[in-house]
C-alpha positions in Angstrom: -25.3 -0.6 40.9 -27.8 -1.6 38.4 -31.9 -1.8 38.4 -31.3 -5.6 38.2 -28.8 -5.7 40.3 -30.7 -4.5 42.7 -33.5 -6.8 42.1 -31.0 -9.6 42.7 -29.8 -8.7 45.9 -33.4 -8.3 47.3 -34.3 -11.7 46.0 -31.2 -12.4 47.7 -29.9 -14.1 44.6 -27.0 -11.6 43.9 -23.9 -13.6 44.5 -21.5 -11.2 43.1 -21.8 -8.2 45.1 -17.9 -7.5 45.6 -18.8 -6.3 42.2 -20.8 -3.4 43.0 -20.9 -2.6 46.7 -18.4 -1.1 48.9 -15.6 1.3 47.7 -14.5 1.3 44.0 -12.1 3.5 42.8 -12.5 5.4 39.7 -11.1 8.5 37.9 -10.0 11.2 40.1 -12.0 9.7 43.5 -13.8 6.6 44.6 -17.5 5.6 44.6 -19.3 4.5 47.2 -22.3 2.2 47.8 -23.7 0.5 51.1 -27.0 -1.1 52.3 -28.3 0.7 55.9 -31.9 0.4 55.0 -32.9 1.8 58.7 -30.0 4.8 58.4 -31.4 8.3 58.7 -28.3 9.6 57.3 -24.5 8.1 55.8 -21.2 10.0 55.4 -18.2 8.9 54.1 -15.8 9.4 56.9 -12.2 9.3 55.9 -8.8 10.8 56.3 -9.3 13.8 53.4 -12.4 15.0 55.1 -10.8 15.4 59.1 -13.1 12.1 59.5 -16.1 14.8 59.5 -19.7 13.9 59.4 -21.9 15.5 57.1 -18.9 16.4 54.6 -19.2 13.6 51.9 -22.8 12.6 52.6 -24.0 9.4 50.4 -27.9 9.8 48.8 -30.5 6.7 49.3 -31.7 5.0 45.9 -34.9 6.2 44.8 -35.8 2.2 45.1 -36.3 2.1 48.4 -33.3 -0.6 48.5 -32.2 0.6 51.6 -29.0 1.1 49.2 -26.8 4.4 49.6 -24.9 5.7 47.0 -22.1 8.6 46.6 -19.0 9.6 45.0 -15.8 11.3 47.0 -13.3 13.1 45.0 -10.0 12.7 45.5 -9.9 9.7 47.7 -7.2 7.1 45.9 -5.1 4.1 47.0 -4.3 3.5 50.2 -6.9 6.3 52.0 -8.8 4.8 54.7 -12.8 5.4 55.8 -15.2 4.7 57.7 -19.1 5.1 57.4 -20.7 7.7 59.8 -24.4 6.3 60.1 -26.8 8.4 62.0 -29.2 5.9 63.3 -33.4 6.5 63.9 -33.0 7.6 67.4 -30.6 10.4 66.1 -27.1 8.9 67.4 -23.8 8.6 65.1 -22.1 5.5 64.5 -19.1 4.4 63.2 -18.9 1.2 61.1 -15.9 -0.2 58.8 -17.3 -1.4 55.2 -18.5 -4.5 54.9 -17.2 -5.5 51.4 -14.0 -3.8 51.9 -11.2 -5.2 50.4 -8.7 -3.9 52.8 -8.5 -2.8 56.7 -6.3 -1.1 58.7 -4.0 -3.8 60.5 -5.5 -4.6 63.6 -6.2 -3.0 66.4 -7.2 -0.4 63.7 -10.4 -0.6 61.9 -10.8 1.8 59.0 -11.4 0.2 55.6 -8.7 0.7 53.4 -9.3 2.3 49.7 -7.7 -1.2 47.3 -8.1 -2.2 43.9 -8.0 -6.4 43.5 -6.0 -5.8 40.5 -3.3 -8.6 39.9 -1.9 -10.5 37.1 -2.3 -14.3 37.5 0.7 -17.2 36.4 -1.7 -20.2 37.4 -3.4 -20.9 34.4 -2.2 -24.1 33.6 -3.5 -24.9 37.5 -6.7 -23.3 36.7 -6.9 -25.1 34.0 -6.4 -28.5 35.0 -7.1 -28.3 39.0 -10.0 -30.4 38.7 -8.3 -33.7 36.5 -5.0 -33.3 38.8 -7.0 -33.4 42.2 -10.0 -35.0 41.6 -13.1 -35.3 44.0 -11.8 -39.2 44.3 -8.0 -38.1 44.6 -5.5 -38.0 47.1 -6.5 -35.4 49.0 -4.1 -34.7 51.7 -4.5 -31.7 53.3 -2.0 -29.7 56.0 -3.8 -27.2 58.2 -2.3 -24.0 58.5 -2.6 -21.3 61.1 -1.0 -18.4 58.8 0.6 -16.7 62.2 2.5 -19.1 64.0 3.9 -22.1 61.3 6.7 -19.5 60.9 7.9 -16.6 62.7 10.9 -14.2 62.4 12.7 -12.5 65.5 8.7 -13.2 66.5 7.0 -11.1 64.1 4.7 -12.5 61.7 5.9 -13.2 57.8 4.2 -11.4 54.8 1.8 -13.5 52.6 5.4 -12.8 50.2 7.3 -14.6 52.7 5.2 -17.9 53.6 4.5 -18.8 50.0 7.8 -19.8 48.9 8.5 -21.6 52.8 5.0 -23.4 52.7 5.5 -24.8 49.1 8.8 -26.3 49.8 8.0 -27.7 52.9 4.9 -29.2 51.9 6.6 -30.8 48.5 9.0 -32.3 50.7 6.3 -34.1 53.1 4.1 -34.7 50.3 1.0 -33.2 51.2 -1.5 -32.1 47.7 -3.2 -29.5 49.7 -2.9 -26.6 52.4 -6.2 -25.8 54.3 -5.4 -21.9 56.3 -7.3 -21.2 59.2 -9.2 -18.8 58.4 -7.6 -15.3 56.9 -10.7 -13.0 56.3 -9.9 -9.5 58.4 -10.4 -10.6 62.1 -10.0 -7.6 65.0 -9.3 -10.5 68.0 -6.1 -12.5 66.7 -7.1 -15.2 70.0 -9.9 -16.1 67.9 -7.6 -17.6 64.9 -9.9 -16.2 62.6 -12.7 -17.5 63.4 -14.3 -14.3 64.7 -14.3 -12.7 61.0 -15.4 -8.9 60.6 -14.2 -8.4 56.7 -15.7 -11.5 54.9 -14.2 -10.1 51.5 -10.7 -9.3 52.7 -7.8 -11.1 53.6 -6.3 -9.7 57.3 -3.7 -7.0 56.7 -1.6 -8.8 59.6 0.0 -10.4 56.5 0.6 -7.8 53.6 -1.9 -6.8 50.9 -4.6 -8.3 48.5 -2.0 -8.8 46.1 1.0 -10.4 48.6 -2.1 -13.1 49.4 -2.6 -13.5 45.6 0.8 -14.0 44.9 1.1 -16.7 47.9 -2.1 -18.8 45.9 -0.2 -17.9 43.2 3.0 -19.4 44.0 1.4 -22.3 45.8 -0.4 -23.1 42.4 3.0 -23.0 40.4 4.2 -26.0 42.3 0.9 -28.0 42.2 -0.7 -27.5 45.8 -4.4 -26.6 46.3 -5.3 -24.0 48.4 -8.5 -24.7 50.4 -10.0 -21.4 53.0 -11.2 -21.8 55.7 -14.4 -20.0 55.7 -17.1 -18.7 58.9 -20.5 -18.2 58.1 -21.9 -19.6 61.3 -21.3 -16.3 63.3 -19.8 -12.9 63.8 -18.4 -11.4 66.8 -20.3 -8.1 67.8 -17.5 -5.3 67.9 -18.8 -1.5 67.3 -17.0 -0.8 64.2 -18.4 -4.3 62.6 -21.5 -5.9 61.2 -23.7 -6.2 64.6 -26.3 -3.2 64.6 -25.0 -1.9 61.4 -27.5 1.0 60.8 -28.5 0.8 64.2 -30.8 -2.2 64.0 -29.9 -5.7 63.5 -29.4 -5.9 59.8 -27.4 -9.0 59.1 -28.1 -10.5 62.7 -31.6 -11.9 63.9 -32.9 -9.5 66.4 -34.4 -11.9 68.7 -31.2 -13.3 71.0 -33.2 -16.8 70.8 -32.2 -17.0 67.3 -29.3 -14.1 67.1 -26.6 -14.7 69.7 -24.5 -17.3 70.1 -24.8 -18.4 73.7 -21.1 -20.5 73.6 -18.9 -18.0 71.3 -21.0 -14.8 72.6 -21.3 -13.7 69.1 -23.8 -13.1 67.1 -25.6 -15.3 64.4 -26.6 -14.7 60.9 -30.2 -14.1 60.0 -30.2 -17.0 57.0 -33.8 -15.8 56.3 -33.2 -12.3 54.8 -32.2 -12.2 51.1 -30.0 -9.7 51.3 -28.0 -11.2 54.0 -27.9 -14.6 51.9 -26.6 -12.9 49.3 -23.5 -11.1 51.0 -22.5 -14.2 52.5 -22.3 -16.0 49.0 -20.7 -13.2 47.6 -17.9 -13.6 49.8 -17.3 -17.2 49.3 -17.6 -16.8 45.9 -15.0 -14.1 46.2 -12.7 -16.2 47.4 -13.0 -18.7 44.1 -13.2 -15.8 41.6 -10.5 -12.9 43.0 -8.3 -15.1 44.6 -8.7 -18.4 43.0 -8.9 -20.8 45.9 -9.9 -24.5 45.4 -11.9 -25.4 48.0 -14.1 -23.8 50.7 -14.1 -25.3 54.2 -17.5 -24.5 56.0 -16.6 -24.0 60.0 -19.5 -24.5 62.4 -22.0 -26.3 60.3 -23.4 -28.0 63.0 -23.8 -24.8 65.2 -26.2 -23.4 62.0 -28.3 -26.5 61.4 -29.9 -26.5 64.7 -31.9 -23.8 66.4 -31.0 -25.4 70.2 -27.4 -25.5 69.3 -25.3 -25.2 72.8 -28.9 -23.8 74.0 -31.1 -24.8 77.2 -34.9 -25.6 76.9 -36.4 -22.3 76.4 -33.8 -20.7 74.7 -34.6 -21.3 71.6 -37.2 -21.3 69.0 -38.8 -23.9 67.0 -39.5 -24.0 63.5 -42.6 -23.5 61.6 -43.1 -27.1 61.9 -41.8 -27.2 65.5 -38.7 -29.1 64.7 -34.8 -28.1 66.2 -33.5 -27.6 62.4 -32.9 -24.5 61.6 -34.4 -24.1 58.2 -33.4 -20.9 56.5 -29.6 -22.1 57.4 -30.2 -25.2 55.5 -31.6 -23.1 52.4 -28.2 -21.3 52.7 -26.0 -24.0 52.7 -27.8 -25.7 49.9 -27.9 -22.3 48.0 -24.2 -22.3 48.5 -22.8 -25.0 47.2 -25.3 -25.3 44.3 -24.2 -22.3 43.2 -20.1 -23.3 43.6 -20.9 -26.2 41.7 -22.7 -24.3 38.8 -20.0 -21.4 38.6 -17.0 -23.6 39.5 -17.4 -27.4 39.2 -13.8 -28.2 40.0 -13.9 -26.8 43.3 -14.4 -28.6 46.5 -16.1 -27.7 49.6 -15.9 -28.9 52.8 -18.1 -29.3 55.6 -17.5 -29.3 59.6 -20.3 -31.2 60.8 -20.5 -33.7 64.0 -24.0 -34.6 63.8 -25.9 -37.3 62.3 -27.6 -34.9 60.3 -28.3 -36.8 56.8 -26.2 -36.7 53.5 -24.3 -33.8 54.4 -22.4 -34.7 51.4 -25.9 -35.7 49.3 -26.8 -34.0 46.0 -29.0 -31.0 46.7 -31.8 -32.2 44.1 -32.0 -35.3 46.0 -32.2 -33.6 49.6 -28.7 -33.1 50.6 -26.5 -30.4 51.5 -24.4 -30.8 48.5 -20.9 -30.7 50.1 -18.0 -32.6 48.6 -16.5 -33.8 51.8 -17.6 -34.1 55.5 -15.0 -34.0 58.5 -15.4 -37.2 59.9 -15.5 -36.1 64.0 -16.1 -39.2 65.4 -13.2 -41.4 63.6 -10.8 -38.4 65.1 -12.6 -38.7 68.6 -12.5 -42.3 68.9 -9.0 -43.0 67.5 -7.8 -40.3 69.9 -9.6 -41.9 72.7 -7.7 -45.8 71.8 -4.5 -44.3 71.2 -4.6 -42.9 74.6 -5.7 -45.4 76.4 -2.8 -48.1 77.7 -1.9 -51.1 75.5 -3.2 -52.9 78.6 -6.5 -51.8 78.3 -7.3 -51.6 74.3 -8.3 -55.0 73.6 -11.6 -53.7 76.1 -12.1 -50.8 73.2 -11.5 -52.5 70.1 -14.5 -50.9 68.9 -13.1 -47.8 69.0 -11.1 -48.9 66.1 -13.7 -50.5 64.2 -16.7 -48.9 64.5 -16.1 -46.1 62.2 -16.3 -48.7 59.3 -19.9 -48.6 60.0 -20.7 -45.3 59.1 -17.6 -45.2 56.4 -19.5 -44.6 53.2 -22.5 -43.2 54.6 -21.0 -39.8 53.2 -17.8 -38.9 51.2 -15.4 -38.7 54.5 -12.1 -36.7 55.2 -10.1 -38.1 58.3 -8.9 -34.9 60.2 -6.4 -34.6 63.0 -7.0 -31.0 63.2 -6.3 -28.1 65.4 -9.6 -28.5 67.9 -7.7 -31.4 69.3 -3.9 -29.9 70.3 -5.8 -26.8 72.1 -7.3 -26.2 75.4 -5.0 -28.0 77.4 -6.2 -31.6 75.3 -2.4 -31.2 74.7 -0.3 -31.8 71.1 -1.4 -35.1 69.3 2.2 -36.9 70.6 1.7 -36.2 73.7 -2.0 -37.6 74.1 -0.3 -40.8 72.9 0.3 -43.5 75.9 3.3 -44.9 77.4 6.6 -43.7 78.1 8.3 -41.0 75.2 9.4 -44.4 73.2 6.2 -45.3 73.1 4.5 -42.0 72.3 6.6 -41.9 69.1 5.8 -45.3 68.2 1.9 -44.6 68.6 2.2 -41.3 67.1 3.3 -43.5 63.7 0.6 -46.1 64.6 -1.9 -43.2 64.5 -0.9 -41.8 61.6 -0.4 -44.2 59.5 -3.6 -46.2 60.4 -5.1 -42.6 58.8 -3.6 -42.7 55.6 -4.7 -46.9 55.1 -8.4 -46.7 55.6 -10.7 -44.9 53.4 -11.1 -41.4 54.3 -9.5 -38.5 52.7 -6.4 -37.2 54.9 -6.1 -33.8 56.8 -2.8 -33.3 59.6 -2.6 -29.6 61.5 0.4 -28.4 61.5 3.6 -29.7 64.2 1.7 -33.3 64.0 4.1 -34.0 61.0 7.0 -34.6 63.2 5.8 -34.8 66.7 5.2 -31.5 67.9 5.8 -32.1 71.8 4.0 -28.6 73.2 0.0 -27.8 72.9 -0.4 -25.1 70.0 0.5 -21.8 70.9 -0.9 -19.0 68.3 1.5 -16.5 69.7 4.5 -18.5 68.7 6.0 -20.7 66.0 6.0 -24.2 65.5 9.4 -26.1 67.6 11.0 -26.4 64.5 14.0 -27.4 67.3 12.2 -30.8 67.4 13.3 -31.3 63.7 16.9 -31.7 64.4 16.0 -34.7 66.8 16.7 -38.0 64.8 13.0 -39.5 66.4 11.2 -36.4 65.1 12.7 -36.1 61.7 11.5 -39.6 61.8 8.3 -39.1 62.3 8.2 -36.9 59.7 9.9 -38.9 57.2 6.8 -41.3 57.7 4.4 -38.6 57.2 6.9 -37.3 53.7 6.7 -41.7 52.6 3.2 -42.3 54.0 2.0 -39.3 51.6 3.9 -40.7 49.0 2.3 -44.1 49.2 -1.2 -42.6 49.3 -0.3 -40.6 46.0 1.5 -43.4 44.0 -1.4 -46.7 45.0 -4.4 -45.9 43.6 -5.6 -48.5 45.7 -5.4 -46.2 48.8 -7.0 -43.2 47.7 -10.1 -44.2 46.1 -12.2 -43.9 49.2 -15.8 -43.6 48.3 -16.6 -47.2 47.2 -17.9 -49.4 49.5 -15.8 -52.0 47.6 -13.1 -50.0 48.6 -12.2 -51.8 51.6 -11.8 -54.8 53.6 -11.7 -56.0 57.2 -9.2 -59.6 56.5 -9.6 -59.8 60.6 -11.3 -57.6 63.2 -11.7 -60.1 66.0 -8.4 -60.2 67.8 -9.6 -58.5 70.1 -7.1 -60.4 72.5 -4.0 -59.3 71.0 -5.2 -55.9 69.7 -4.3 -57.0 65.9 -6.4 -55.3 62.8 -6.1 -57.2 59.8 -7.5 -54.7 56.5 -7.0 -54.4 52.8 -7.6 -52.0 50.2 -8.4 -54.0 47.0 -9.4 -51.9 44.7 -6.6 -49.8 42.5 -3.8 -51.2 40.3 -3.0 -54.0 43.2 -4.4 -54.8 47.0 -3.0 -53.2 49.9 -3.1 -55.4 52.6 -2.4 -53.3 56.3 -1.8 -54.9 59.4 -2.1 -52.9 63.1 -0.5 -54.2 66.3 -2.1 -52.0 69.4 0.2 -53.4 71.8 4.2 -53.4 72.4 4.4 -56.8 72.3 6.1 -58.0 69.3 3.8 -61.0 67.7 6.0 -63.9 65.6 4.6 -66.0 63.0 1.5 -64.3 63.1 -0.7 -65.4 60.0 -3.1 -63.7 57.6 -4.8 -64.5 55.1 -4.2 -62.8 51.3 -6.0 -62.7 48.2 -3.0 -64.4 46.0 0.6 -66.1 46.5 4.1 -65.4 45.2 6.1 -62.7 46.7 4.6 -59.5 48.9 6.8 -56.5 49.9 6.8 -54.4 52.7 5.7 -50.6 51.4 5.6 -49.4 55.0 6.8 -50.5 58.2 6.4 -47.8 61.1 8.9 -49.6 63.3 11.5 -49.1 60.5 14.9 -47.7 62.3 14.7 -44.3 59.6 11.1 -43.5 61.5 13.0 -43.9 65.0 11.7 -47.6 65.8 13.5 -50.5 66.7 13.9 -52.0 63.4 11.9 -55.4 63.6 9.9 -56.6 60.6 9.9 -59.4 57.7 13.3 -58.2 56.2 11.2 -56.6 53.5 9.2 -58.8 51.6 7.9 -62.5 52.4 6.3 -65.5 50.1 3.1 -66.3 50.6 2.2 -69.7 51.5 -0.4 -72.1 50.1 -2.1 -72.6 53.8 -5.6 -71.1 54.0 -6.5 -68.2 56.7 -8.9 -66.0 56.9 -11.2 -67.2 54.2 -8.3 -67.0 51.9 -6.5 -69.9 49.9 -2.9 -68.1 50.9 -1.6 -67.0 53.9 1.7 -64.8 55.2 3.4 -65.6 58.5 4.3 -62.2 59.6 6.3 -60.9 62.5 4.5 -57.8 63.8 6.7 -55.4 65.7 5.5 -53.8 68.5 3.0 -50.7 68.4 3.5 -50.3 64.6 1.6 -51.0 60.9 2.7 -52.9 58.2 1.5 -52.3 54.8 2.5 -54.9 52.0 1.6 -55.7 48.5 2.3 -58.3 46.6 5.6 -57.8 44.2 4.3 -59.4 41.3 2.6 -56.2 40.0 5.0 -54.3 41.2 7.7 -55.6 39.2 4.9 -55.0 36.1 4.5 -51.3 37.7 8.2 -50.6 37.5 
């Protein structure tokens, strides 16, 4: 570690410190460097040594860094350690290594001695990422939990195994993009990942460095982005990991008002010390460089902008201008992406945020966060809510439909239909649907195919594809079962054409142009009938939403030209498992005026269902 690197870190400006902390191997042992500012002594304690303290003792920098620095001989591949830290009231300690790029699989926690050494095949991805999947592309994204998509005789699959499995199966339902839950090392596999320990290390529950790599790898080859999930809201407090480190709080904020996490009992990152802003970069921005993921999803951002975050009055402290918002967090997150943008401008990062805190997705040199994309919470929340209410009662929440067009360009949305909703008994998105199983199906392909017509990029957790009838389970796989049943292949044939669609009309996935849509009708409220249209894009896309199982004849709407429009979509369609009512595919437009418009289409809506036409003139040009 250099003077200047040095200097970095403690201006907490070092973003690459993967590249000279932790455990490097060189010729005939490893060297070893780790910041315990507070330690009175640190030994490398490891498998060669009889785990002794004292044996292979590390020396402090002359700087006064807090940085301690040693070299073990004949340590190599695949030996395991642990630092022995002797704290300032005299008591040992055993911690893994931070920037480890390896750990013992769990419920082990020695650091594994690993090289990140691997020879890449994606160039042509790397090279083009950013003009194939573009900030305004189709972005449709399939949440992965790495541990229960697939099993075998259940036992997890190697990183080896899933790659070639995901790829296929996400070709054949047309998503661009997988999201994974978070893989960073993670001792409590309950928490999904998102109680993370090794923030520069993918879990070992999986295979190696190198099997992860070659599942990016392989995932590249076939054109789909890779997006991590990544957790730099919180840490959970087990011995061996961050909390107390030297025996003080180190990367955590001593004072619980600001340092614990009252709702996830863990602890919480103190934003405000360089050096801790400057390992948390360096491990997103390992991610990007090492393992050459596309996108970063931030989880929690909420729980960081806000000091009384799931807090009482009184348990929380103000900042220096005795607001809620908790400023060094903000400094981080802007730091963050700033610097993603500057070192790699074609990745995305996303954020989960469920406030109305301001222009999440805002440049930072005009006061925002600088994220690509924000989840947008309350579209999920409230379609959820009218999807499960009773065709009886929807035409009282038609709102819950509309409302979201508000807010719709107030930031660069994505539309998720994530995991946090098929958990904790809320139950698996089909069955939150209303009505009888008939009718679940037939909302399910409402619900999903209302997503993929209004702006907003798309995200769908895993099982939602085709109707995934039990709640998540981590300690299982997916029913996969459910895939021999004509209704759920059906729904997933929706989801494979519905992804399709949102690819090939250009219409549907430029998103982030007010232009970019149109309410034709919103005021049915009677009949629970949307009327909207994407105009923008090579031609208009015209959808139309009945929210009840009544079928509705000769129902009219207005459209922007005449001649002949087809029927791209129709979720009542017998291959989705409906009953098969529609306009025979295509009708002629008629010279009556609706809507505003000079022509009109007199439709028959089937029941619970969307149609999505467009008019066949250009696409007779198109083909």
């Amino acid at each position: 570690m250099t003077d200047y690197d040095v200097f970095l870190f403690k201006q907490g400006r070092h973003y690459r410190l993967y590249n000279c902390l932790g455990c490097k191997m060189v010729e005939d042992g490893a060297h070893f460097a780790i910041w315990a500012p507070n330690a009175q002594e640190v030994s490398v304690l490891c498998n060669l040594n009889g785990w002794t303290y004292g044996t292979n003792q590390l020396s402090p920098r002359w700087d006064g860094s807090g940085i301690w620095e040693g070299f073990v001989p004949g340590l190599g591949l695949g030996d395991i350690y642990k630092y022995g830290i002797k704290t300032q009231t005299g008591e040992w300690i055993q911690k893994s290594d931070p920037m480890a790029s390896k750990y013992e699989e769990p419920p082990k926690s020695a650091s594994v001695v690993w090289p990140l050494d691997y020879r890449w095949e994606d160039e042509a991805w790397m090279s083009s990422r950013g003009e194939v999947l573009p900030l305004d592309g189709p972005w449709s994204i399939y949440e992965v939990h790495l541990g229960s998509w697939v099993r075998r005789d259940g036992g997890f699959l190697s990183y080896r195994e899933i790659g070639p499995l995901l790829a296929d199966y996400v070709l054949e339902a047309g998503f661009t993009a997988v999201e994974l839950m978070p893989v960073m090392e993670h001792p409590f596999y309950g928490s999904w990942g998102y109680q993370v320990l090794g923030y520069f290390a993918p879990t070992s529950r999986y295979g190696t460095p190198q099997d992860f790599m070659a599942m990016v790898d392989h995932l590249h080859s076939k054109g789909i982005a890779v997006i991590l999930d990544w957790v730099p809201s919180h840490f959970p407090s087990d011995g061996h990991g961050l909390a107390n480190f030297d025996g003080t709080c180190l990367y955590e904020h001593q004072d619980s008002r600001k340092g614990y996490h009252p709702q996830w009992t863990s602890a919480i990152f103190n934003y405000g010390r360089h050096e801790v802003r400057s390992f948390l970069i360096s491990s997103a921005l390992l991610w990007l460089d090492k393992y050459h993921i596309d996108g970063i999803r931030v989880d929690g951002v909420a729980s960081m902008l806000y000091l009384d975050y799931g807090r009482s009055h009184g348990q929380w402290i103000p900042n220096r201008y005795g607001g809620r918002e908790n400023l060094e967090a903000v400094a981080l997150l802007r730091e963050f992406n700033s610097e993603v943008n500057r070192s790699y401008p074609d990745v995305v990062t996303f954020a989960e945020e469920s406030t109305e805190w301001p222009r999440v997705t805002g440049p930072v040199h005009l006061g925002g966060l600088g994220f690509s994309m924000k989840w947008d919470m309350g579209w999920m929340h409230d379609s959820l809510s009218y999807m499960s209410r009773d065709s009886i009662h929807r035409s009282w929440h038609h709102g819950e439909i509309t409302f979201g067009m508000w807010y719709a360009f107030s930031e660069r949305f994505i539309l998720p239909l994530s995991h946090d909703e098929v958990v904790y008994g809320k139950r698996s998105l089909l069955m939150k649907m209303a009505g009888d199983h008939w009718r679940k199906r037939a909302n399910l392909r409402l619900l999903l195919a209302m997503m993929y017509l209004r702006p907003g990029k798309k995200l769908l957790f895993m099982g939602g594809e085709f109707g995934q009838e039990n709640e998540w389970n981590h300690e299982k796989e997916l029913d996969w079962y459910l895939m021999d049943r004509p209704e759920h292949r059906g729904i997933f044939k929706l989801v494979s054409d519905l992804n399709r669609l949102y690819r090939e009309e250009s219409a549907l996935h430029r998103d982030f142009d007010p232009q970019c849509f149109q309410w034709i009708d919103c005021s049915d409220v009677a009949q629970s009938v949307f009327v909207m249209m994407r105009p923008l894009g090579d031609r208009p896309i015209v959808a139309v939403i009945n929210g009840t199982p009544e079928p509705r004849y000769d129902y009219r709407i207005g459209v922007p030209q005449g001649g002949k429009w087809r029927e791209l979509c129709n979720t009542d369609g017998d291959c989705y498992g409906g009953s098969g009512m529609g306009n025979m595919g295509e009708i002629e437009a008629q010279e009556i005026g609706c809507h505003g418009r000079h022509w009109s289409l007199s439709l028959t809506l089937p029941p619970l269902s969307v149609l999505a036409l467009a008019p066949e003139r250009l696409f007779n040009e198109e083909v």
